[in-house]
N, C-alpha and C positions, 0 to 999 in steps of 0.2 A: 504494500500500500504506500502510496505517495501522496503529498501538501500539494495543492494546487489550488490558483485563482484564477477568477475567469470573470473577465470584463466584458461589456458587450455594447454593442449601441443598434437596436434594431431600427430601423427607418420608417419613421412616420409617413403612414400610408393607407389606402384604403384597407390592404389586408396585415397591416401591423400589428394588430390582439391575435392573429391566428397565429402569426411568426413564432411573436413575442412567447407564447402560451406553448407551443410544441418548444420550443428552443428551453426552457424552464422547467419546463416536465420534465427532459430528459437529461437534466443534468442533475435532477433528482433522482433519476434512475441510475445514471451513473455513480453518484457517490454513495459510500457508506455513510459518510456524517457531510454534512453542511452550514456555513452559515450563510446570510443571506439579508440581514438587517439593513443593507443600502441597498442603493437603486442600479440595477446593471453590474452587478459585482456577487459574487459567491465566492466562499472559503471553500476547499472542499476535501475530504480523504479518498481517495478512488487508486485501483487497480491501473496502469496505462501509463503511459507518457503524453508529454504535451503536445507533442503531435497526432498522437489515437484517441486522446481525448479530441482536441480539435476536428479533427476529421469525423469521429464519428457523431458529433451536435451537428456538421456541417451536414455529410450522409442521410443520417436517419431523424433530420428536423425540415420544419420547413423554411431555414436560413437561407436568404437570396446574398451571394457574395458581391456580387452586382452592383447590393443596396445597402446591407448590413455589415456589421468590423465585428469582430471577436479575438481576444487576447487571450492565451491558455499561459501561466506559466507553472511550471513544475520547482517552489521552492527548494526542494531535495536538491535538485541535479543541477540547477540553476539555466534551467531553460526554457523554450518557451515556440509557441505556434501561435500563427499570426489569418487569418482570412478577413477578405474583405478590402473595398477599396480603399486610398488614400493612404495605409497603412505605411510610415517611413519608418523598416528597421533600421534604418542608421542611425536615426535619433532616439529611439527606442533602446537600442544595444547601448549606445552611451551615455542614458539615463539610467538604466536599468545594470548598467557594469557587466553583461554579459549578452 
């Protein structure tokens, strides 16, 4: 099991509560524990890395990469998966130190 957060920004839109609500669901299904007290943000303990977490919210939600950003990072290993447009890992790696 791994530390993971996950940031999101879904895109206000006619079908944004449908996104929004599959992409949530399943990232309750993903973890064993959660927290979740802010807006766009989860704590999370889960199986995966931060690339198989990312991918599989991306896969098995209904995330438009198109339209919507999501940040996975894996605290443990000090890494992190990225979808979605506008997304600058360069600034992101050098905020982030890794």
């Amino acid at each position: 099991m791994g530390h993971f957060v996950i940031t999101f920004r879904i895109k206000s839109d006619d079908t944004y509560q449908t996104r929004y609500d599959s992409f949530t669901k399943k990232v309750m299904e993903i973890a064993e524990k959660f927290w979740d007290e802010t807006s766009s943000f989860y704590a999370i303990k889960a199986s995966g890395t931060a690339q198989s977490i990312c991918d599989q919210l991306y896969f098995e939600t209904d995330f438009v990469e198109s339209r919507d950003q999501m940040l996975v990072i894996d605290l443990d290993k000090k890494d992190k998966a990225v979808r979605g447009p506008d997304m600058y890992p360069n600034t992101l790696a050098a905020c982030l130190g890794f």
